[in-house]
PDBQT receptor file of N, H, CA, C and O in Angstrom, charges set to zero:
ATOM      1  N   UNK A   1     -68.847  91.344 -79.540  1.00  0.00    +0.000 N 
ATOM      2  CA  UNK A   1     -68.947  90.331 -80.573  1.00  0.00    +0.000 C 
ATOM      3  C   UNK A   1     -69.467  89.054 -79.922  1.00  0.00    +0.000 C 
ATOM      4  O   UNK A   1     -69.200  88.448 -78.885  1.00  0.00    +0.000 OA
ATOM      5  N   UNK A   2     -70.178  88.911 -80.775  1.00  0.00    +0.000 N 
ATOM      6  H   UNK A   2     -70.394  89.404 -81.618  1.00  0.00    +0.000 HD
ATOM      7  CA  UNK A   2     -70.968  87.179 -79.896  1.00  0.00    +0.000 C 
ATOM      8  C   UNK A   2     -70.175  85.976 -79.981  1.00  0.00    +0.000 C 
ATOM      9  O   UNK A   2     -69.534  86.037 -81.031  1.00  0.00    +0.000 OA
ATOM     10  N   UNK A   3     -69.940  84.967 -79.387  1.00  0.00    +0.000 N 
ATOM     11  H   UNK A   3     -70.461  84.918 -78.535  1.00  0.00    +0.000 HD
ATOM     12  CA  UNK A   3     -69.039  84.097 -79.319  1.00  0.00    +0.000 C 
ATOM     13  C   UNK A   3     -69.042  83.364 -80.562  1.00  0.00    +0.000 C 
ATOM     14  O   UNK A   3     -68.018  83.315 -81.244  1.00  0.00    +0.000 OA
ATOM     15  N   UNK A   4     -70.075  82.809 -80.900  1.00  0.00    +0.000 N 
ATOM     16  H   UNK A   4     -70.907  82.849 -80.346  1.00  0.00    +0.000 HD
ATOM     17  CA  UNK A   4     -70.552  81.808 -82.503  1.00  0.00    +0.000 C 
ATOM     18  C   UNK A   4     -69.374  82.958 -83.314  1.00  0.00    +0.000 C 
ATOM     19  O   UNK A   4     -68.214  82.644 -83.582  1.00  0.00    +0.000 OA
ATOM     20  N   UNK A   5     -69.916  84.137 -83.567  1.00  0.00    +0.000 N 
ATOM     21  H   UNK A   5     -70.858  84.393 -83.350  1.00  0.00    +0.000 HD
ATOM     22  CA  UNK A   5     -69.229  84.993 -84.315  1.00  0.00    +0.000 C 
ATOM     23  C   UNK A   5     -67.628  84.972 -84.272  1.00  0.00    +0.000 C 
ATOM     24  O   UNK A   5     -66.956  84.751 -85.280  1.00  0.00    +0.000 OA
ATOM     25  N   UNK A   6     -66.982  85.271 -82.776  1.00  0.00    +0.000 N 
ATOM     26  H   UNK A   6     -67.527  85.451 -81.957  1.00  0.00    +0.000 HD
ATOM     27  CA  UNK A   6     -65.842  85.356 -82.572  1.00  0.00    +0.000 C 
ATOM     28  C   UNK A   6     -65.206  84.086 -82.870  1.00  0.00    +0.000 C 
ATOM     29  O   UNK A   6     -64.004  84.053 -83.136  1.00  0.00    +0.000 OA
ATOM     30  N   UNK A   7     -65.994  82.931 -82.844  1.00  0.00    +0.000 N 
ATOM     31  H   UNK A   7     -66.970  82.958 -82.629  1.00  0.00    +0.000 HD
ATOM     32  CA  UNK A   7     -65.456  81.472 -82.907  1.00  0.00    +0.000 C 
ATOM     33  C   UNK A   7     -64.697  81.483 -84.369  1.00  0.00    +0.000 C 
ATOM     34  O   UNK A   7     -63.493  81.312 -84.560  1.00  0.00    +0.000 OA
ATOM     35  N   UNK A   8     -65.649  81.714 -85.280  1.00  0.00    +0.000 N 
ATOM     36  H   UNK A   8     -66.627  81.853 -85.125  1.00  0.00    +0.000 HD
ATOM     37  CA  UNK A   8     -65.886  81.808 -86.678  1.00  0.00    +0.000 C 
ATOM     38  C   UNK A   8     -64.510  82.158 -87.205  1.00  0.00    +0.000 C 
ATOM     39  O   UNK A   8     -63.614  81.496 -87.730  1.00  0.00    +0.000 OA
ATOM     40  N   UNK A   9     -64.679  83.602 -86.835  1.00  0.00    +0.000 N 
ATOM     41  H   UNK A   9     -65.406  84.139 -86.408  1.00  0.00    +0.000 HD
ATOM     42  CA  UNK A   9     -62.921  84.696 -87.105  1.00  0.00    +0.000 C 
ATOM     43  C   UNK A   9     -62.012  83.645 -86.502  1.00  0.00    +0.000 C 
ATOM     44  O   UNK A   9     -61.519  82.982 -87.414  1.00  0.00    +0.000 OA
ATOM     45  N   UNK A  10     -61.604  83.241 -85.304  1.00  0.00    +0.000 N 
ATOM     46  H   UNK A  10     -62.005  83.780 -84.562  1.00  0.00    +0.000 HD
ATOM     47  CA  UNK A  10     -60.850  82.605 -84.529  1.00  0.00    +0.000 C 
ATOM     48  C   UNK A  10     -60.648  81.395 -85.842  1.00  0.00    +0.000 C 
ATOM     49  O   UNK A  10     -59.771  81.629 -86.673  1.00  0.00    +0.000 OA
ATOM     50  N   UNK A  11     -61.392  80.262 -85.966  1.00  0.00    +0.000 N 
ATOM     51  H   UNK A  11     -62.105  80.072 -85.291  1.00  0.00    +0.000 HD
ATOM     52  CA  UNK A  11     -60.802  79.288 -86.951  1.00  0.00    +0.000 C 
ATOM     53  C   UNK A  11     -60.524  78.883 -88.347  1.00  0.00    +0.000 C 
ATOM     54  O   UNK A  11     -59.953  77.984 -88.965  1.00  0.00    +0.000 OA
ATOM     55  N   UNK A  12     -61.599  80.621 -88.675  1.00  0.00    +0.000 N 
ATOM     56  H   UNK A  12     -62.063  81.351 -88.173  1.00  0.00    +0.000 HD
ATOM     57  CA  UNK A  12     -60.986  80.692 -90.410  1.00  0.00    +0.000 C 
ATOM     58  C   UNK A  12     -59.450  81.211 -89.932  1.00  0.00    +0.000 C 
ATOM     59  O   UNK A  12     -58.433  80.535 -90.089  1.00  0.00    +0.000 OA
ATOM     60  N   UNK A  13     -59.499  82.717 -89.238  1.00  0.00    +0.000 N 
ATOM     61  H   UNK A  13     -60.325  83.267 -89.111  1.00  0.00    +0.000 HD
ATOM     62  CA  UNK A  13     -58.024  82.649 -89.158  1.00  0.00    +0.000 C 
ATOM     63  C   UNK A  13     -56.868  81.983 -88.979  1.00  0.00    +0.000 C 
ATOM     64  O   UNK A  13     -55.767  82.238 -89.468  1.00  0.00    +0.000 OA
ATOM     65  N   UNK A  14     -57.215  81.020 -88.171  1.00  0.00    +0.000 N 
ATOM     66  H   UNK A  14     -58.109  80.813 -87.774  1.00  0.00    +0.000 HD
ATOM     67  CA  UNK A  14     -56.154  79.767 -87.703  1.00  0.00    +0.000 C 
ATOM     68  C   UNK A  14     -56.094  79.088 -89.002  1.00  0.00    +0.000 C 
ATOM     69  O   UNK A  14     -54.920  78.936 -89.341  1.00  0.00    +0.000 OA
ATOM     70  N   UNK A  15     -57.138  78.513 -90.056  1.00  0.00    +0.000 N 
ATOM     71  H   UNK A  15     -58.091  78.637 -89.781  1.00  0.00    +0.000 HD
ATOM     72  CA  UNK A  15     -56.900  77.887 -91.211  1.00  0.00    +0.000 C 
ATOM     73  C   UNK A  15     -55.836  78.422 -92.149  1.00  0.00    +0.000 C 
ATOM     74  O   UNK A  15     -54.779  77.928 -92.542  1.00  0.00    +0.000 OA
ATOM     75  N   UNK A  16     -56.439  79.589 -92.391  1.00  0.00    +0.000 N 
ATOM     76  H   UNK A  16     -57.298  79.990 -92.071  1.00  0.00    +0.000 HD
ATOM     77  CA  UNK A  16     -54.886  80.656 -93.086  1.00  0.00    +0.000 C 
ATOM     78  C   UNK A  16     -53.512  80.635 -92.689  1.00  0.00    +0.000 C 
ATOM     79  O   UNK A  16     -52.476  80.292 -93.260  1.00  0.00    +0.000 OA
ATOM     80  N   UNK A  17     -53.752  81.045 -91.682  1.00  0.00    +0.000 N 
ATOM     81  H   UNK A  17     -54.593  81.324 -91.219  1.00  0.00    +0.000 HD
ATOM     82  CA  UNK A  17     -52.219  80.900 -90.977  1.00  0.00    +0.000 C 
ATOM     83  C   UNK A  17     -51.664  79.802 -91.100  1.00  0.00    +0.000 C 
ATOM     84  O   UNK A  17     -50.456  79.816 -91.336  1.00  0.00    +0.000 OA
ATOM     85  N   UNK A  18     -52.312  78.609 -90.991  1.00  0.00    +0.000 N 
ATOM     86  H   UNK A  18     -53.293  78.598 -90.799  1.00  0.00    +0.000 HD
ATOM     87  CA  UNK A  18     -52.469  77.138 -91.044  1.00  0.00    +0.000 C 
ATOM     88  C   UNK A  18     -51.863  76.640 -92.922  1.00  0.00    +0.000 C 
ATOM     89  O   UNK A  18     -51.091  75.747 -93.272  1.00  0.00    +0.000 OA
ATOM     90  N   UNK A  19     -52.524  77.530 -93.636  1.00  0.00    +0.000 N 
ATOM     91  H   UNK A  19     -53.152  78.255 -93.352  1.00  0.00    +0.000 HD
ATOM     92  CA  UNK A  19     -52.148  78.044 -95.155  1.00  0.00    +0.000 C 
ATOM     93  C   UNK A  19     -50.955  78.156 -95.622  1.00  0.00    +0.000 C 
ATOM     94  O   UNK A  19     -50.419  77.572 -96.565  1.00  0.00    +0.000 OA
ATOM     95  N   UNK A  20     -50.487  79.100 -94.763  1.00  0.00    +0.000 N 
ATOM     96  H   UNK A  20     -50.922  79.574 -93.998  1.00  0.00    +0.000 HD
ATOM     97  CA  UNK A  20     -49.253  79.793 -95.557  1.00  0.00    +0.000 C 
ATOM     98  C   UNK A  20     -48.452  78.847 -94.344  1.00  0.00    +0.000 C 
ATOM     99  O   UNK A  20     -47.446  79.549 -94.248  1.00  0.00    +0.000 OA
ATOM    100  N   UNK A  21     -48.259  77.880 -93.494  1.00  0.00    +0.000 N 
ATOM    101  H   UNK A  21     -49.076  77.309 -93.572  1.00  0.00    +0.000 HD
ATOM    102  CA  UNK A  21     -47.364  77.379 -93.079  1.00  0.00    +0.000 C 
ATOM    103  C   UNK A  21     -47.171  76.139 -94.181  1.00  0.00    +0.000 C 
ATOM    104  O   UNK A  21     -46.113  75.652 -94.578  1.00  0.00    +0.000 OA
ATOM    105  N   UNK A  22     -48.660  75.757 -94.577  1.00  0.00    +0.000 N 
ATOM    106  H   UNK A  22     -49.519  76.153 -94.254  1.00  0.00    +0.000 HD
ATOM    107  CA  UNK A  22     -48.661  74.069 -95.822  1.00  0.00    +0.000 C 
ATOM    108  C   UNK A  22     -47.749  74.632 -96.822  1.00  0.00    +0.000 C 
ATOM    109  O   UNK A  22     -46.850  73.926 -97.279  1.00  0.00    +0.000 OA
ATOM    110  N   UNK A  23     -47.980  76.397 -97.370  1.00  0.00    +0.000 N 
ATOM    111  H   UNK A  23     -48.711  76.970 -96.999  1.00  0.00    +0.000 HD
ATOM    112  CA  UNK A  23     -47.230  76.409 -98.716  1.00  0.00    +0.000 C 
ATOM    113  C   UNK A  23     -45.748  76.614 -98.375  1.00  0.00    +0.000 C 
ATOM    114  O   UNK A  23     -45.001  76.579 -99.353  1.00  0.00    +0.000 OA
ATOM    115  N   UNK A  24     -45.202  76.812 -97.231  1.00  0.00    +0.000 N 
ATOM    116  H   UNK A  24     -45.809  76.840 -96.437  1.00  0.00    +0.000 HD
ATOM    117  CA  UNK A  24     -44.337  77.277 -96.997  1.00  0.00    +0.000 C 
ATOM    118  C   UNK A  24     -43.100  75.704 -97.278  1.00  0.00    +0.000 C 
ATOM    119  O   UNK A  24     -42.015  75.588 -97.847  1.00  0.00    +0.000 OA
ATOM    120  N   UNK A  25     -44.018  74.738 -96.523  1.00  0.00    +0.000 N 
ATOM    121  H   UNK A  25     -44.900  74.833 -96.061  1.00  0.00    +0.000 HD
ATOM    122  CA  UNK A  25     -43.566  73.261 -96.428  1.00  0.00    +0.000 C 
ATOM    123  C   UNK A  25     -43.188  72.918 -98.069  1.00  0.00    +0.000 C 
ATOM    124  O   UNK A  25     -42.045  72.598 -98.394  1.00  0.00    +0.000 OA
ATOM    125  N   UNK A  26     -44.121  73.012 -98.886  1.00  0.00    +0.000 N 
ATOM    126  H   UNK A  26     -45.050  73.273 -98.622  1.00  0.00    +0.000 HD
ATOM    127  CA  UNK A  26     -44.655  72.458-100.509  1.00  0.00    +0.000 C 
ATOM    128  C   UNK A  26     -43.779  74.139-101.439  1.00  0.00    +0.000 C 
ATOM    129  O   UNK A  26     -43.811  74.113-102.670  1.00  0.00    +0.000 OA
ATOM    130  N   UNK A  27     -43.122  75.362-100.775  1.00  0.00    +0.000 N 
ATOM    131  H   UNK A  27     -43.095  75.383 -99.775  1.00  0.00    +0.000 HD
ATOM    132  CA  UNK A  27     -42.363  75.824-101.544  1.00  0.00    +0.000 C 
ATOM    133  C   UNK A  27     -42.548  76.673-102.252  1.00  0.00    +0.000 C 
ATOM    134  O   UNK A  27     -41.759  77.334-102.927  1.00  0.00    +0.000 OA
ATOM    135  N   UNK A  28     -44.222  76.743-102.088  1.00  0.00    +0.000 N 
ATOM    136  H   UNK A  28     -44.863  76.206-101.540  1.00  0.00    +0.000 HD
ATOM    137  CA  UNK A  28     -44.884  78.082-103.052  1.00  0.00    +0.000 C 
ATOM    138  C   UNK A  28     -44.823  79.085-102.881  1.00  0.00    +0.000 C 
ATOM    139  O   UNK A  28     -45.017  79.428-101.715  1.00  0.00    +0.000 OA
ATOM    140  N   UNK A  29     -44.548  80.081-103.819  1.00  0.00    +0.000 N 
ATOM    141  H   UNK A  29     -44.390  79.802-104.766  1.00  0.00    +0.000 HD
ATOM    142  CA  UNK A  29     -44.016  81.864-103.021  1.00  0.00    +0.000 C 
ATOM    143  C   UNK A  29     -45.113  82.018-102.991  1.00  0.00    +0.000 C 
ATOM    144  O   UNK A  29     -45.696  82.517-102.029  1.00  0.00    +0.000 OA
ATOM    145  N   UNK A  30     -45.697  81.600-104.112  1.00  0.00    +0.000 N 
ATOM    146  H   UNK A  30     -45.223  81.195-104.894  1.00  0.00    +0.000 HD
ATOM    147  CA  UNK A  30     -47.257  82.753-104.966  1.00  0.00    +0.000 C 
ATOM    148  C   UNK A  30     -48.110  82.707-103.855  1.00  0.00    +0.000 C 
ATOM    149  O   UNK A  30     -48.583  83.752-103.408  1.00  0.00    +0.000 OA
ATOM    150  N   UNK A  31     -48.405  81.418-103.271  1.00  0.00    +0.000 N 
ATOM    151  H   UNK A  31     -48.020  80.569-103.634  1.00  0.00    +0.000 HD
ATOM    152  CA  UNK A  31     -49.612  80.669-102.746  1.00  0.00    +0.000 C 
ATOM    153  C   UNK A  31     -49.324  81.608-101.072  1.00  0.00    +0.000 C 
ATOM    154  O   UNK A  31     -50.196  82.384-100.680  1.00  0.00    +0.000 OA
ATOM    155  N   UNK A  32     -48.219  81.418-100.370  1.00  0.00    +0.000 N 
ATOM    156  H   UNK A  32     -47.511  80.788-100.688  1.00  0.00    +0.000 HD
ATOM    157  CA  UNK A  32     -47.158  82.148 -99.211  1.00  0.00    +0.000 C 
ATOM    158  C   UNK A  32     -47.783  83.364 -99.256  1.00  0.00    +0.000 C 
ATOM    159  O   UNK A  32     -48.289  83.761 -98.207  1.00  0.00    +0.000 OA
ATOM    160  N   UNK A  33     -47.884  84.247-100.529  1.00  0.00    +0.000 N 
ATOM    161  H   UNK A  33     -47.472  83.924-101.381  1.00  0.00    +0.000 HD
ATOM    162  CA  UNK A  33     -47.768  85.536-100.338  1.00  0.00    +0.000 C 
ATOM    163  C   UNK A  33     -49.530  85.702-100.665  1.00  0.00    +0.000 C 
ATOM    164  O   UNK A  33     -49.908  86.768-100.179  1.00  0.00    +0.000 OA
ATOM    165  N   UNK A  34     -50.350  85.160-101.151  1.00  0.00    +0.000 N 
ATOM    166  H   UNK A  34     -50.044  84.294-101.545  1.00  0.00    +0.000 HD
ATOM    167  CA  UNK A  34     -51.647  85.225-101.311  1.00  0.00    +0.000 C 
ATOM    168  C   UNK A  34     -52.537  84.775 -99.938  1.00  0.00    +0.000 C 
ATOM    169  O   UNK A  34     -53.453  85.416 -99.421  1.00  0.00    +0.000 OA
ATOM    170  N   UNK A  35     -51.985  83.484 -99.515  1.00  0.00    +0.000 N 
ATOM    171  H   UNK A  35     -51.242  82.963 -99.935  1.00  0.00    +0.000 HD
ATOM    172  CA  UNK A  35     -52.740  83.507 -98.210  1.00  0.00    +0.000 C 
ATOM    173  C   UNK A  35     -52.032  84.967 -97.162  1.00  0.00    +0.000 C 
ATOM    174  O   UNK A  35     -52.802  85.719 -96.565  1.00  0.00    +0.000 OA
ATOM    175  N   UNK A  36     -50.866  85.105 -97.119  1.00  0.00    +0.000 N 
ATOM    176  H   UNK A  36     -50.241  84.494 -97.604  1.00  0.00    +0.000 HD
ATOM    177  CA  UNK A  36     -50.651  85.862 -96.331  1.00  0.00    +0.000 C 
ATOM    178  C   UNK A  36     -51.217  87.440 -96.368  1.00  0.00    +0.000 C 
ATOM    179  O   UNK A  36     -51.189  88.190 -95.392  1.00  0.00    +0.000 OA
ATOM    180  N   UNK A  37     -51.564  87.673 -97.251  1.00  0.00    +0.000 N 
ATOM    181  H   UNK A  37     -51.588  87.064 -98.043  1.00  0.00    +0.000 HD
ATOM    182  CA  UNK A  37     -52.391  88.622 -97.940  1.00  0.00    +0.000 C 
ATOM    183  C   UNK A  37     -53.864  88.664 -96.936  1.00  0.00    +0.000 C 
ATOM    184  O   UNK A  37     -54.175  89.172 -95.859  1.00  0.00    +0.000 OA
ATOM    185  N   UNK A  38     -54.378  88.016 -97.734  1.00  0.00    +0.000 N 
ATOM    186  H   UNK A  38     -54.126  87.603 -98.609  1.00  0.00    +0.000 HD
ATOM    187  CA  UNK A  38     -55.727  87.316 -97.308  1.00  0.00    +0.000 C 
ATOM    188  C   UNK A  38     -55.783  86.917 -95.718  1.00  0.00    +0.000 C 
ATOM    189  O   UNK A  38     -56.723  87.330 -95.039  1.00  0.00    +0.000 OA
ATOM    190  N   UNK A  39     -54.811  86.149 -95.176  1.00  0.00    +0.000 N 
ATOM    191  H   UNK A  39     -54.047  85.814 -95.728  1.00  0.00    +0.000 HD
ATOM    192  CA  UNK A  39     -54.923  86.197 -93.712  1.00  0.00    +0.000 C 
ATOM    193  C   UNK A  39     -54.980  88.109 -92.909  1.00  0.00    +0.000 C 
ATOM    194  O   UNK A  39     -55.405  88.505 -91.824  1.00  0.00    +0.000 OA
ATOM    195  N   UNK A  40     -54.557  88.589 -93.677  1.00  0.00    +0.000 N 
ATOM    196  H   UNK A  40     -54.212  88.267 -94.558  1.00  0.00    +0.000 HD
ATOM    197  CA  UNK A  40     -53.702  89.723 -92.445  1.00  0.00    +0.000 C 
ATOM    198  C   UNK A  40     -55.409  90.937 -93.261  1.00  0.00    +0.000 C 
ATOM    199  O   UNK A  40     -55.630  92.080 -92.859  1.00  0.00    +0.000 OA
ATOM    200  N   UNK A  41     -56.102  90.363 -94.140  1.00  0.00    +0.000 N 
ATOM    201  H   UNK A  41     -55.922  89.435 -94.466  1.00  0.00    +0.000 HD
ATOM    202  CA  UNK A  41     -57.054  91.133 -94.313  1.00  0.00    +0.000 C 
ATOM    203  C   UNK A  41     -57.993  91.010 -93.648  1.00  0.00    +0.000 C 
ATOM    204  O   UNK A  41     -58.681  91.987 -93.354  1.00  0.00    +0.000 OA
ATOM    205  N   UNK A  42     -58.343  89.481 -93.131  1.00  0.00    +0.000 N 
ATOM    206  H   UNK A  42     -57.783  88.687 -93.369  1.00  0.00    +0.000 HD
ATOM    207  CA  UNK A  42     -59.758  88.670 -92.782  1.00  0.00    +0.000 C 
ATOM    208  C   UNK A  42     -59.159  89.594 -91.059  1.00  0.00    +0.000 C 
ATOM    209  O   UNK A  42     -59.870  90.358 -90.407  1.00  0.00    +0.000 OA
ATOM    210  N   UNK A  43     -58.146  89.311 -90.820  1.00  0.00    +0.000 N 
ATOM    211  H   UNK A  43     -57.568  88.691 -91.350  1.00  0.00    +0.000 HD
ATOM    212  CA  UNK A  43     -57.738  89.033 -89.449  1.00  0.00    +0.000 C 
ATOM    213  C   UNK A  43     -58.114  90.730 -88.974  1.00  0.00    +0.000 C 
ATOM    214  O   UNK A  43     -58.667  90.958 -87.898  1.00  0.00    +0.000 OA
ATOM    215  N   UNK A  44     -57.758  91.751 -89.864  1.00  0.00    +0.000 N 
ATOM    216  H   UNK A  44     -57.309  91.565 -90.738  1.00  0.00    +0.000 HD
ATOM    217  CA  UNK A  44     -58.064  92.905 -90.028  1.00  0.00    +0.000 C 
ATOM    218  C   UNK A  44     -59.662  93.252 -90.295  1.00  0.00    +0.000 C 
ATOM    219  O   UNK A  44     -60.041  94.333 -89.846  1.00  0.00    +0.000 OA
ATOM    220  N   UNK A  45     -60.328  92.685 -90.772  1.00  0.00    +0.000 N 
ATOM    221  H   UNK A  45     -60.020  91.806 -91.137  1.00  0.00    +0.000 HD
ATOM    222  CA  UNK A  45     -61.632  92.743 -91.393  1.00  0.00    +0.000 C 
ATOM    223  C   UNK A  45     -62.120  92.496 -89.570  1.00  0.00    +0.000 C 
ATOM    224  O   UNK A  45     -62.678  93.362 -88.895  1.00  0.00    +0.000 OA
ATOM    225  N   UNK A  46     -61.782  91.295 -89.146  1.00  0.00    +0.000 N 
ATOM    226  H   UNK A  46     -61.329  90.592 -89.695  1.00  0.00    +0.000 HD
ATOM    227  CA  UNK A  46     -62.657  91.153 -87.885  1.00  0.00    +0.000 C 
ATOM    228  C   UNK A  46     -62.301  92.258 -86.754  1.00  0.00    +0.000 C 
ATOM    229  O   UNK A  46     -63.207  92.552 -85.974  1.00  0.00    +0.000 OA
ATOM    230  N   UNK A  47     -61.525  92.648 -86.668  1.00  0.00    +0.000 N 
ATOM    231  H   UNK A  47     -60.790  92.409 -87.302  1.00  0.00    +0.000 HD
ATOM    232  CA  UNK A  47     -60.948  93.992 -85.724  1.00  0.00    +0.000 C 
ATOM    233  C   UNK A  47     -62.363  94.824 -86.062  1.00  0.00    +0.000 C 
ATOM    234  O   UNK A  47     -63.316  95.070 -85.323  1.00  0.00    +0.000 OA
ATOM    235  N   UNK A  48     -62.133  95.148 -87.420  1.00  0.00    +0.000 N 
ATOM    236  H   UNK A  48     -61.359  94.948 -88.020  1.00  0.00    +0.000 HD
ATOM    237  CA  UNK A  48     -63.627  96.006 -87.795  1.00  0.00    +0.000 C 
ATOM    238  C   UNK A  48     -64.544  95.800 -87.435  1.00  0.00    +0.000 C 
ATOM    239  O   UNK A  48     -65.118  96.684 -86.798  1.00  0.00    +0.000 OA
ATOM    240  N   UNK A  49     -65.209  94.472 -87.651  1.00  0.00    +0.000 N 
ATOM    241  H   UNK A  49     -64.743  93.754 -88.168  1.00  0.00    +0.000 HD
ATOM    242  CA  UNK A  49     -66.323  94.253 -87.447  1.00  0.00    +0.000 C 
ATOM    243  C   UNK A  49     -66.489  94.579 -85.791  1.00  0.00    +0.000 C 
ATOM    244  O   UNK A  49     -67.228  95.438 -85.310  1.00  0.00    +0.000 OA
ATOM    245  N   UNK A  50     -65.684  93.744 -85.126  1.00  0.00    +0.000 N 
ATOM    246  H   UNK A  50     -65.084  93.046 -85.517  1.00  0.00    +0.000 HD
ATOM    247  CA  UNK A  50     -65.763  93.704 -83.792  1.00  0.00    +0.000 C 
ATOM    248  C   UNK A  50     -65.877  95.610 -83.044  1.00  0.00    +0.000 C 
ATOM    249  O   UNK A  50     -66.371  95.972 -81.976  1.00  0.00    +0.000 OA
ATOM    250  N   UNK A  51     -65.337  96.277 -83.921  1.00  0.00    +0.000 N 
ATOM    251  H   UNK A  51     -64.936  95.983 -84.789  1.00  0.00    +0.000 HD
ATOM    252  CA  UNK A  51     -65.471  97.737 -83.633  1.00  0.00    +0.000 C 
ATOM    253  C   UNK A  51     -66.664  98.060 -83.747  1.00  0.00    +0.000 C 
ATOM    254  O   UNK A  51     -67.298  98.411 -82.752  1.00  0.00    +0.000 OA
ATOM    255  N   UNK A  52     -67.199  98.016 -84.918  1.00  0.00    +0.000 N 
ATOM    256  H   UNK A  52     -66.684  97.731 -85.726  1.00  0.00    +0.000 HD
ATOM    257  CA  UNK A  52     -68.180  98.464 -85.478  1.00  0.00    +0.000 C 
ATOM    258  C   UNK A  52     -69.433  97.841 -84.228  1.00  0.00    +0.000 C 
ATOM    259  O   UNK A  52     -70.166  98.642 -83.648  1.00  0.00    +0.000 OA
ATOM    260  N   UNK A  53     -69.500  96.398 -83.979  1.00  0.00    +0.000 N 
ATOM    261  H   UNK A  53     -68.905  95.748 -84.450  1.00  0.00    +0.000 HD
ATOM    262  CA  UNK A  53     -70.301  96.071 -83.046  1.00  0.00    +0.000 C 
ATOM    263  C   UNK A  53     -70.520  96.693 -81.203  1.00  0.00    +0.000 C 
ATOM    264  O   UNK A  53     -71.433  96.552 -80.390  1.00  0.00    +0.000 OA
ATOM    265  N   UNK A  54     -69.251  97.356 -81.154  1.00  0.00    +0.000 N 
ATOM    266  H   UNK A  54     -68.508  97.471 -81.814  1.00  0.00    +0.000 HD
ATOM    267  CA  UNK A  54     -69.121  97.125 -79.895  1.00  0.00    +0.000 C 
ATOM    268  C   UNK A  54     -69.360  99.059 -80.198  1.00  0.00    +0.000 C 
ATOM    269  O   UNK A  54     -69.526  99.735 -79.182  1.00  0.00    +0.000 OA
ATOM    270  N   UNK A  55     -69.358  99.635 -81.285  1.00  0.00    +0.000 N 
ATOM    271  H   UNK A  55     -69.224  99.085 -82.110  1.00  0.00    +0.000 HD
ATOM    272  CA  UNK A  55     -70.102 100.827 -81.180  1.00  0.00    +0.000 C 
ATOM    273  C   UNK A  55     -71.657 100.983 -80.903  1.00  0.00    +0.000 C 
ATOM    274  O   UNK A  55     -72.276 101.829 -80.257  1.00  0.00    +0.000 OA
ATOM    275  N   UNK A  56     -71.968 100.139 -81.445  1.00  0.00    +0.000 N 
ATOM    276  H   UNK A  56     -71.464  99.452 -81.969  1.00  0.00    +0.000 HD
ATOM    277  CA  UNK A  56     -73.399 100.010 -81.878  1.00  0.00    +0.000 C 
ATOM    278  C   UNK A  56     -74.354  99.582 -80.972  1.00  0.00    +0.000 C 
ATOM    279  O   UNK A  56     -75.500  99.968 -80.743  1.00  0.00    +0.000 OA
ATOM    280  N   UNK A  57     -73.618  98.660 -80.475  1.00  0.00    +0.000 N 
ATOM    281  H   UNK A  57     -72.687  98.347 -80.661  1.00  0.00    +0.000 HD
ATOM    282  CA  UNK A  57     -73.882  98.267 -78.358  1.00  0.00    +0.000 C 
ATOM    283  C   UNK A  57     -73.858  99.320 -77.526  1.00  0.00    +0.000 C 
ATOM    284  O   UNK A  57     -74.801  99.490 -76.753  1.00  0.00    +0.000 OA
ATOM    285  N   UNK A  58     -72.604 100.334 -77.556  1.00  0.00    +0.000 N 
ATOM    286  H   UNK A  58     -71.838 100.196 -78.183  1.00  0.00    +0.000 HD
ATOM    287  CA  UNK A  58     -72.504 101.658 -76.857  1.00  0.00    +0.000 C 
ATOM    288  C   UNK A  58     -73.829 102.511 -77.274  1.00  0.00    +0.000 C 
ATOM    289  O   UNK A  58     -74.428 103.012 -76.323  1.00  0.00    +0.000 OA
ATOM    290  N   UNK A  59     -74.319 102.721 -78.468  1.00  0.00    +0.000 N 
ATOM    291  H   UNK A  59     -73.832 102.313 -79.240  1.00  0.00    +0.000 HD
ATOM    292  CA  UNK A  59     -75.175 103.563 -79.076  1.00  0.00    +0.000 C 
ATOM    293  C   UNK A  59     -76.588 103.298 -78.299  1.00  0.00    +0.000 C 
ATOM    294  O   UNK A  59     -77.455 104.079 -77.905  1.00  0.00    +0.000 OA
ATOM    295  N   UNK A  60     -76.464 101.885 -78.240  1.00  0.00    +0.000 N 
ATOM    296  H   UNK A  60     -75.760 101.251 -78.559  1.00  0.00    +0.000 HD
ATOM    297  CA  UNK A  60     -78.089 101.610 -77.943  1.00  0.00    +0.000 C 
ATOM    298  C   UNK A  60     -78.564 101.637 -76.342  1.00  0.00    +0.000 C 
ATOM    299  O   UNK A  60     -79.696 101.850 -75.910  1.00  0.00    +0.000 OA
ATOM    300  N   UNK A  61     -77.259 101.335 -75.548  1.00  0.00    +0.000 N 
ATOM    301  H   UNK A  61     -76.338 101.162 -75.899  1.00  0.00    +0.000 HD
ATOM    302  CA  UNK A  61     -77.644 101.679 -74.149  1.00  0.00    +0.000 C 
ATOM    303  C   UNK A  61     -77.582 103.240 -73.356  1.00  0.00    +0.000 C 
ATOM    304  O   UNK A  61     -77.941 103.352 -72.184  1.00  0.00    +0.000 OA
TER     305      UNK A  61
């Protein structure tokens, strides 16, 4: 995974996480359980991607 890329994942994820600590402060279940949702997908989504790339690197050399 290229760094720009990995950066990217790295500080949306931190924003989320960053998310569900603001709603946690302010009391919201809904908001708690939607970012947390959404964090543990993105955070999951980049595992993928990062797989998928580092196949595709193997493939070509």
């Amino acid at each position: 995974m290229s760094k720009p890329l990995a950066l990217l994942f790295a500080v949306i994820g931190t924003l989320l996480l960053a998310g569900i600590s603001l709603f946690i402060a302010l009391r919201q279940p809904w908001m708690i359980l939607l970012f947390t949702v959404i964090s543990l997908g993105f955070i999951g989504y980049g595992f993928v991607v990062k797989a998928k790339l580092r196949k595709r690197n193997n493939q070509n050399r």
